[in-house]
C-alpha positions in Angstrom: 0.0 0.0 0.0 2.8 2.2 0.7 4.7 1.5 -2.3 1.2 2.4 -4.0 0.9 5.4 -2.1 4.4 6.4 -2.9 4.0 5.7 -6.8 0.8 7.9 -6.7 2.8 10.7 -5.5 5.6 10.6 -7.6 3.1 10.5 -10.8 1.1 13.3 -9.6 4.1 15.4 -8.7 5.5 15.0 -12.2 1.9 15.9 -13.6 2.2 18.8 -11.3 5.9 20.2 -12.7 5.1 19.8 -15.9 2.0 21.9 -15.5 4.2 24.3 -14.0 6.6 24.5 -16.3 4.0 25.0 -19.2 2.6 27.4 -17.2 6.2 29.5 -17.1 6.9 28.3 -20.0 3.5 30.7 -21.4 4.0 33.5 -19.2 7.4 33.8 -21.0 6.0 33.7 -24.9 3.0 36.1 -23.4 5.4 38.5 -21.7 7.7 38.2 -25.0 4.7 38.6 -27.4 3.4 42.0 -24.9 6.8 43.9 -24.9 6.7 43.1 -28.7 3.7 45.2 -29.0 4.5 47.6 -26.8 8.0 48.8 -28.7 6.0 49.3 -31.8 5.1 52.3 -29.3 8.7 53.9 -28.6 8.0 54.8 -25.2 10.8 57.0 -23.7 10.4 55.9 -20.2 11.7 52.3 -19.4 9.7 52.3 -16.0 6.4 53.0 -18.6 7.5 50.3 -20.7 7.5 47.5 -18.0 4.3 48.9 -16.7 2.4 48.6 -20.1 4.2 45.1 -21.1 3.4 44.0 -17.8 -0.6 44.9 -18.0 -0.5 43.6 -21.7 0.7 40.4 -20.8 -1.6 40.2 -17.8 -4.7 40.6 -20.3 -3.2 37.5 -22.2 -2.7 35.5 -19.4 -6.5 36.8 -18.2 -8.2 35.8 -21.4 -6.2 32.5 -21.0 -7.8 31.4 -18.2 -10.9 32.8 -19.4 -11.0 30.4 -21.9 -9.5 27.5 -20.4 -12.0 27.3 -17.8 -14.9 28.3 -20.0 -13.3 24.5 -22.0 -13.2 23.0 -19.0 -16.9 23.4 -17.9 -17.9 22.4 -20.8 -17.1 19.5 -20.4 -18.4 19.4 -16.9 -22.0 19.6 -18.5 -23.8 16.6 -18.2 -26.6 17.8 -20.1 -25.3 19.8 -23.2 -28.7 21.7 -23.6 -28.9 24.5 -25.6 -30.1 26.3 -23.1 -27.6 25.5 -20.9 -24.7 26.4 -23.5 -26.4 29.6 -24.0 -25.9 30.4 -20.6 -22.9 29.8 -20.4 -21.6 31.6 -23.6 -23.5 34.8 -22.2 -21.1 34.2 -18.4 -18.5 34.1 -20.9 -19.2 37.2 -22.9 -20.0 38.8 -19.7 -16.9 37.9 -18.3 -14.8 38.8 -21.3 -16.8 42.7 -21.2 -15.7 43.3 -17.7 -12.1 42.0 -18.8 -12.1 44.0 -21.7 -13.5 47.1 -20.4 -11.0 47.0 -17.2 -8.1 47.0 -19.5 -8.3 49.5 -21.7 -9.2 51.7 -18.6 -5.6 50.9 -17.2 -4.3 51.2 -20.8 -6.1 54.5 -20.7 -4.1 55.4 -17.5 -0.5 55.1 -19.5 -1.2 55.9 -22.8 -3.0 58.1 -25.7 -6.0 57.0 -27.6 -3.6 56.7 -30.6 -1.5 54.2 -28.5 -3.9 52.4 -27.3 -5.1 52.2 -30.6 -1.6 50.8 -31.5 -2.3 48.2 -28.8 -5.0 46.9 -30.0 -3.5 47.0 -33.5 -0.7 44.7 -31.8 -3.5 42.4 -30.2 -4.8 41.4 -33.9 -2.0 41.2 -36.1 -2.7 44.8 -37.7 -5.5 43.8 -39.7 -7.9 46.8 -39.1 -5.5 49.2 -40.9 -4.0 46.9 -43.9 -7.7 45.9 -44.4 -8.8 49.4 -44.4 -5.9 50.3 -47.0 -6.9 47.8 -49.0 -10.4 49.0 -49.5 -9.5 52.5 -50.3 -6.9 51.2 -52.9 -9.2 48.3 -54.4 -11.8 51.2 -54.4 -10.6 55.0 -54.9 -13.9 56.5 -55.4 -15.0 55.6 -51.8 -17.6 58.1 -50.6 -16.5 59.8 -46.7 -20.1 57.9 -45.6 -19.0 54.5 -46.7 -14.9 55.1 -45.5 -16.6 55.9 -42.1 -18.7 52.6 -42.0 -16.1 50.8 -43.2 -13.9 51.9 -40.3 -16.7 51.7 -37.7 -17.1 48.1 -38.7 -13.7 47.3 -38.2 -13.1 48.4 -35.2 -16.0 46.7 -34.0 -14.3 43.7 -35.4 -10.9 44.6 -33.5 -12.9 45.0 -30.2 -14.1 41.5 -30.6 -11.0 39.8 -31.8 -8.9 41.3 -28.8 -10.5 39.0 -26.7 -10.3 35.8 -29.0 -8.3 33.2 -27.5 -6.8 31.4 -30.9 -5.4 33.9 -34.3 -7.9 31.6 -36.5 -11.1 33.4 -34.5 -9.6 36.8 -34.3 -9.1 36.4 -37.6 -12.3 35.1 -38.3 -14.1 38.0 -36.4 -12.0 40.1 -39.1 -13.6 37.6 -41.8 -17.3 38.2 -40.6 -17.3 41.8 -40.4 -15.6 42.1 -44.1 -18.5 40.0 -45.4 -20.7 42.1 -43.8 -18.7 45.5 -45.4 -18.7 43.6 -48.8 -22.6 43.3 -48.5 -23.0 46.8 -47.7 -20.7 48.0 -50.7 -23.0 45.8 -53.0 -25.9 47.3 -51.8 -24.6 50.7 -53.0 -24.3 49.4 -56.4 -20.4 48.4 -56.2 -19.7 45.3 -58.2 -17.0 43.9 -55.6 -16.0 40.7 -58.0 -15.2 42.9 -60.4 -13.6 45.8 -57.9 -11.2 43.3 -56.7 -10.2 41.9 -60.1 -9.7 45.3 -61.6 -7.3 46.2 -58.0 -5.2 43.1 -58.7 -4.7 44.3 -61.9 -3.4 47.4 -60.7 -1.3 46.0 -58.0 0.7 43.7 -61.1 1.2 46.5 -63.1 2.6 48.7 -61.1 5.0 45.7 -60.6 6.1 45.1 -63.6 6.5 49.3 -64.2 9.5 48.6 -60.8 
């Protein structure tokens, strides 16, 4: 019984490092991937750099346990109701507004709109400005109402993918709210097939012309 006992330990103490060391081994990439983002800033202060990196990372680490527990009870549920998976998606989303909102208040604290901005630009790979670039060149004759909804939808889709826990759905946010831009622009009478084949075009002349 002993030896039994003494098995059981050393098994669930080995368990327990390597937990451990994934879990340092996370905090590391996080904190690397945070100060990352944070340079793109140039902050002349090193003590405001820590600070920042350090709330940065702490949102990733957040959003990690978010999710892994959100995984976890999941599949705790012994009953897999739709009703029951509702309510736990709107915890979730509840959980994730608080988290959200309480960050970019201490973000707030330390930075400017425009950095914060850059932030969340860092968060998401940059795909709100290269995918608003890439409408106004695939489509010069934007009007300022449809630039404005353009950007408004964006950033709604930046807001949203901040707080995904995988680059496939904060990409995929990005995805739903083009398709939903794409829609609009066809409703004003854009032809978007032929938009984007007359932009690629473009882009391989001006290739060849360098």
């Amino acid at each position: 019984m002993k030896r039994l006992l003494f098995v059981f330990w050393v098994v669930a103490t080995t368990a327990l490092g390597q937990a451990n060391d994934k879990e340092i081994a996370y905090e590391q990439v996080v904190m690397q991937r945070a100060q990352k983002i944070v340079a793109a800033l140039q902050l002349p202060d090193s003590a405001q750099f820590k600070r920042v990196s350090h709330r940065v990372a702490k949102q990733y680490l957040d959003l990690n346990t978010l999710h892994e527990g959100v995984k976890a009870a999941k599949k705790t549920l012994t009953d897999p109701s739709e009703e029951k998976t509702k309510q736990l998606e709107a915890e979730t989303n509840a959980q994730l507004g608080q988290l959200h909102k309480n960050y970019l208040a201490d973000l707030a604290k330390e930075l400017t709109p425009a950095q914060v901005d850059q932030v969340k630009d860092g968060m998401t790979y940059g795909v709100l400005p290269k995918t608003y670039r890439g409408y106004q060149e695939m489509l010069p004759d934007l009007t300022e109402t449809q630039k404005v909804q353009i950007l408004t939808w964006l950033t709604e889709a930046r807001e949203l993918a901040m707080d995904a826990d995988t680059s496939e759905k904060k990409h995929a946010w990005f995805g739903k709210y083009k398709g939903k831009i794409n829609n609009y622009l066809s409703a004003q009478g854009i032809d978007m097939k032929k938009a984007g084949q007359d932009w690629e075009k473009r882009i391989k002349e001006a290739k060849n012309k360098s």
